[in-house]
C-alpha positions in Angstrom: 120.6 84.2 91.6 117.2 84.9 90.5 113.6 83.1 92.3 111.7 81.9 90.2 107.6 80.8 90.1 107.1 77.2 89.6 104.0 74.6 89.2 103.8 71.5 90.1 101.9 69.7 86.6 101.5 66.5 89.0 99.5 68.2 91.7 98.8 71.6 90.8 101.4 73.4 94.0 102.6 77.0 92.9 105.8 78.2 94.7 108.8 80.3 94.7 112.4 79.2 94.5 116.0 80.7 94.2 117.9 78.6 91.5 121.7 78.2 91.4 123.0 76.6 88.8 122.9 73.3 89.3 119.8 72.5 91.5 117.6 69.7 91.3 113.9 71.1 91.6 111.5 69.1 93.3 107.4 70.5 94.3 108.1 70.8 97.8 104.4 69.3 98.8 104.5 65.6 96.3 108.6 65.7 95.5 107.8 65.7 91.5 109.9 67.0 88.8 107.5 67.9 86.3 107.2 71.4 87.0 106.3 74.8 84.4 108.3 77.5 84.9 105.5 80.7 85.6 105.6 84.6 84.0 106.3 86.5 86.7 105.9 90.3 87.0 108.9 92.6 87.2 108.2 95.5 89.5 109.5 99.0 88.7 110.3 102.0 90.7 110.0 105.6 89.3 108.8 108.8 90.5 105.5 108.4 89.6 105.1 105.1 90.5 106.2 106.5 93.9 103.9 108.9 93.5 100.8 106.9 92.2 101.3 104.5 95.3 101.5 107.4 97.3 98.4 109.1 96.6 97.0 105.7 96.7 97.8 105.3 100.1 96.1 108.5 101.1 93.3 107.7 99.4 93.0 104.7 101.4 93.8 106.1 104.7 91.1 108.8 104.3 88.5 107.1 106.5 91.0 106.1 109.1 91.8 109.6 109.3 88.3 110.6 109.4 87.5 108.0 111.9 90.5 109.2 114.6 88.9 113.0 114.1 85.4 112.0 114.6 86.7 110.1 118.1 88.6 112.9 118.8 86.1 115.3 118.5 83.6 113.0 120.6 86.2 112.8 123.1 86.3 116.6 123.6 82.4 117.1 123.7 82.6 114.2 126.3 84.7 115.7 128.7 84.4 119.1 128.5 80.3 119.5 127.6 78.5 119.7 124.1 79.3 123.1 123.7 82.8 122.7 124.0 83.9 123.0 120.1 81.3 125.8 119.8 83.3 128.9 118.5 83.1 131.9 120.9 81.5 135.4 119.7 83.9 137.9 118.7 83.9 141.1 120.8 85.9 144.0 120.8 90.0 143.2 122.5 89.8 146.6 124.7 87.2 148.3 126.1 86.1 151.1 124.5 86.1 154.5 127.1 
């Protein structure tokens, strides 16, 4: 049982609708039964569609991600002092004798 796209041609309505065989459409906002059946879009799933989207969704998250590390960061330097992401010197592990 596929769902289909429909428009109303009376007042212009687009919606969706499961059709059994059988059934009576009607535009569900004026009841009229002059309606155009719509192209829809089939959607396809394969590893680099997977794949596009993924890197897609990184892409988009980047600032978010940015963002967090930024407030993290601030966070840090605001309870423990400015200098408290400042790398240490290196010294020497033991003493030298």
């Amino acid at each position: 049982m596929p769902i289909f796209e429909y428009e109303c041609r009376a007042c212009g309505h687009e919606f969706e609708r499961l059709v059994r065989p059988g059934d009576v459409l009607a535009c569900p906002a004026c009841q009229s039964q002059d309606l155009e059946k719509l192209l829809s879009l089939s959607s396809v799933s394969t590893p680099s569609t997977r794949a596009t989207a993924f890197q897609q969704a990184r892409h988009a998250g980047r600032p978010l991600q940015q963002e967090k590390q930024q407030a993290e960061i601030d966070e840090i330097k605001h309870h423990y002092g400015e200098n408290a992401l400042t790398p240490l010197k290196p010294g020497p592990l033991r003493k030298k004798r």
